[in-house]
C-alpha positions as CSV (number, residue, x, y, z in Angstrom):
1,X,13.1,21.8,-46.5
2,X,11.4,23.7,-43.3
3,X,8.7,20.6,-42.7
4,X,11.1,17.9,-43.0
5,X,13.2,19.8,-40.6
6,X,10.6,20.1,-38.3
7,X,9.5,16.3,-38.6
8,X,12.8,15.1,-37.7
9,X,12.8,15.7,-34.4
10,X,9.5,14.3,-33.9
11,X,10.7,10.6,-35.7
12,X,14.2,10.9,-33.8
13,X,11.5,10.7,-30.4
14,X,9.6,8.0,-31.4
15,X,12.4,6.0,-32.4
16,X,14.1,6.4,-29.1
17,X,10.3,5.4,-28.0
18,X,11.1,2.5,-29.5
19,X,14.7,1.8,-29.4
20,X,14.8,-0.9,-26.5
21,X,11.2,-1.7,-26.8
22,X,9.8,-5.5,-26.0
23,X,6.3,-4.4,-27.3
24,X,4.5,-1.9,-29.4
25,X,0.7,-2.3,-29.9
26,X,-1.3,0.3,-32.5
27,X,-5.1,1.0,-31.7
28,X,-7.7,3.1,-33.3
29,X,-9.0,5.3,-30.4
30,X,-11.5,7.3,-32.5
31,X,-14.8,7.3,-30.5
32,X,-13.5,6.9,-26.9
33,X,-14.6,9.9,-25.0
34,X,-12.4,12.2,-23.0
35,X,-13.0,10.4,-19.9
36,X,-12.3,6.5,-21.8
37,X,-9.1,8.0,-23.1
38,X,-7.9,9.1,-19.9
39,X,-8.8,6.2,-17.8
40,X,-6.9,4.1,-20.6
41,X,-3.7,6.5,-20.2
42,X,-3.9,6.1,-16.8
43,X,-4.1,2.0,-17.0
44,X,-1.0,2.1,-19.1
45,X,0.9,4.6,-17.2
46,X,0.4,2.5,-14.1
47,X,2.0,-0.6,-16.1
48,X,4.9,1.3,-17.2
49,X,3.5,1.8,-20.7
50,X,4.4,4.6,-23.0
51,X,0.9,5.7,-24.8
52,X,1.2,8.6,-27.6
53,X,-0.6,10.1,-30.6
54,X,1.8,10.4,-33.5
55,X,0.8,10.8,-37.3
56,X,1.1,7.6,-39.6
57,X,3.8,8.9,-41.8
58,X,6.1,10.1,-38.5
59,X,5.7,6.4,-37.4
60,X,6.3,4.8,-40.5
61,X,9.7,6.6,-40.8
62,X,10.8,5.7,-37.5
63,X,9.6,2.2,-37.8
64,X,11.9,1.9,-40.9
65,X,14.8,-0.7,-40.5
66,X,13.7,-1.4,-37.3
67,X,11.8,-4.8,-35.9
68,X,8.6,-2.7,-36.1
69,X,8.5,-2.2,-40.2
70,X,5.9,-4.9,-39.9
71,X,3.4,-2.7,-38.9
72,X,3.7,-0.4,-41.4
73,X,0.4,-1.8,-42.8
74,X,-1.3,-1.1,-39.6
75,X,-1.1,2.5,-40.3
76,X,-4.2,3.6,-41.7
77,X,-6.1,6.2,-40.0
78,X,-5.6,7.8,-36.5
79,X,-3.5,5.6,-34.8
80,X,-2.0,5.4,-31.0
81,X,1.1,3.7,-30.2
82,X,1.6,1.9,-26.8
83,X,5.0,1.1,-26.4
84,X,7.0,-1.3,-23.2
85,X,9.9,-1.6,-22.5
86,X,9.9,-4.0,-19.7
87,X,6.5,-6.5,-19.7
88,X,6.1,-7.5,-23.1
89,X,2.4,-8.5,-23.2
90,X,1.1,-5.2,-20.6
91,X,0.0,-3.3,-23.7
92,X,-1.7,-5.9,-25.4
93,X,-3.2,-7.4,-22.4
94,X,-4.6,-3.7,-21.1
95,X,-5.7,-2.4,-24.5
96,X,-7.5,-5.7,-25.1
97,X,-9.5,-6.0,-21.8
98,X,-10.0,-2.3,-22.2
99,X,-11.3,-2.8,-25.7
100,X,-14.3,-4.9,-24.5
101,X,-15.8,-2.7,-22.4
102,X,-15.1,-0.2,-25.0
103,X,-15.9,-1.1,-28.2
104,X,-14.6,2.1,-29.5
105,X,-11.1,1.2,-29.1
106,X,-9.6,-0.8,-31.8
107,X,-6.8,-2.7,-31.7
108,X,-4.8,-2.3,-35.1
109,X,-1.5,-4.5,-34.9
110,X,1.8,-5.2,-32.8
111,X,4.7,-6.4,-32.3
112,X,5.9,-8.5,-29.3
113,X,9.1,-9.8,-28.9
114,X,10.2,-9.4,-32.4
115,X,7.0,-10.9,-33.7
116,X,4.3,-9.1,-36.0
117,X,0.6,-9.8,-34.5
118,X,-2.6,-9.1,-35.9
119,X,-5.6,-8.6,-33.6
120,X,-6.0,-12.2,-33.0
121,X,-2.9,-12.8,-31.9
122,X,-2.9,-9.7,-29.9
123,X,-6.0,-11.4,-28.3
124,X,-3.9,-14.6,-27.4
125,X,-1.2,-12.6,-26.0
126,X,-3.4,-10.5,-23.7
127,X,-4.2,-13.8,-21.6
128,X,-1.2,-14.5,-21.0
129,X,-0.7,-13.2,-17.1
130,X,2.0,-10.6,-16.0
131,X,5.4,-11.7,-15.0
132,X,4.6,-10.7,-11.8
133,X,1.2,-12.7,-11.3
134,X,3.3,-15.9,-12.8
135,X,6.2,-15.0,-10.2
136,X,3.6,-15.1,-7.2
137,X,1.5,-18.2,-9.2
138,X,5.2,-20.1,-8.6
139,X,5.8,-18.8,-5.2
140,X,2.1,-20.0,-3.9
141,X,3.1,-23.6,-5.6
142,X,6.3,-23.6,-3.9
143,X,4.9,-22.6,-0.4
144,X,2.3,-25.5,-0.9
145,X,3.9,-28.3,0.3
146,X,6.0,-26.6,2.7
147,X,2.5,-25.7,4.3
148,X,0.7,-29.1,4.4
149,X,4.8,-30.5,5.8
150,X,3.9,-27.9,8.8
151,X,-0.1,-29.1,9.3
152,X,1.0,-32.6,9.4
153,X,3.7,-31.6,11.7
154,X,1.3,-29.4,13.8
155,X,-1.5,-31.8,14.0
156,X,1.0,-34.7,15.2
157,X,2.5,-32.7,18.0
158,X,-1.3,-31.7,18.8
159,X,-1.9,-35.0,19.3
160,X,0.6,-35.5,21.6
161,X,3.1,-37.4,19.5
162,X,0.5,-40.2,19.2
163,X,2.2,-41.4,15.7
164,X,5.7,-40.2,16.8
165,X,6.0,-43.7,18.9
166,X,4.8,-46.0,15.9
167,X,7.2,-44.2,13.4
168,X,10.4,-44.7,16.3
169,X,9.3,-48.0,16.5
170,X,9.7,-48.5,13.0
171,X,12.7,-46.5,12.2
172,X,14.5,-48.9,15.2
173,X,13.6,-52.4,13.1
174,X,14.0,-51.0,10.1
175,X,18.4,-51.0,10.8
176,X,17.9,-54.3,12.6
177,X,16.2,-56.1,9.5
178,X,19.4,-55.5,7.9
């Protein structure tokens, strides 16, 4: 009765880990050296990620009934949860680029969005860009034309309203022809 009593309150954590979670990625970390392992907390940490070591059978009970039961298969061996709560693809796309420079550092399973992935998939999602990159991708594309508009603009006063004569000219028939 004493050990379950004393396992509760570590479950009851990680499922509040994971309550309002949009992503939860499992790796292997055996093999990554001291300094690997906290450069790679330290990656996830920046991007708001929750990293922790918890024992398989504390995961799988917390996991239970939840949208993470899926991953239940994932749990063999010594496994690291990285768990978001805001960008849904930062753990898998740091633990992936991670993961090729250090081969040590496996990538188990995870779930994104309510959807199980294997490593593959994990893969896929890792290239997918951060909301913020997209957010600045969009604002570049929108600034675009409103840039060339000005150039045009710029190089037309620069040449002292060369074409500005041409285009009045125009605009005046164009009412008359009607």
């Amino acid at each position: 009765m004493a050990k379950v009593e004393l396992k509760q309150p570590i479950v009851q954590a990680i499922a509040e880990e994971i309550k309002d979670a949009q992503s939860v990625v499992l790796v292997d970390y055996r093999g990554l050296t001291v300094a690997q392992d906290t450069e790679l907390r330290k990656q996830l940490r920046e991007a708001g990620v929750v990293y922790k070591v918890y024992k398989n059978t504390m995961m799988k009970r917390a996991f239970e009934g939840t949208e993470f039961e899926g991953l239940e298969s994932c749990l063999e061996g010594p496994s690291a949860v990285a768990i978001s709560k805001d960008d849904a693809t930062a753990p898998a796309r740091i633990l992936c680029k991670f993961a090729k420079d250090t081969p040590a550092l496996e990538l188990k399973g995870g779930v994104v969005e309510g959807n199980v992935y294997d490593i593959a998939g994990l893969t896929e999602l890792s290239k997918i860009p951060s909301r913020e990159e997209l957010l600045s991708r969009l604002l570049g594309s929108m600034q675009s034309p409103i840039t060339n508009f000005a150039r045009v603009i710029k190089q037309i006063a620069e040449k002292g309203g060369e074409a500005a004569p041409a285009e009045a000219a125009e605009a005046a028939e164009a009412p008359a022809a009607e």
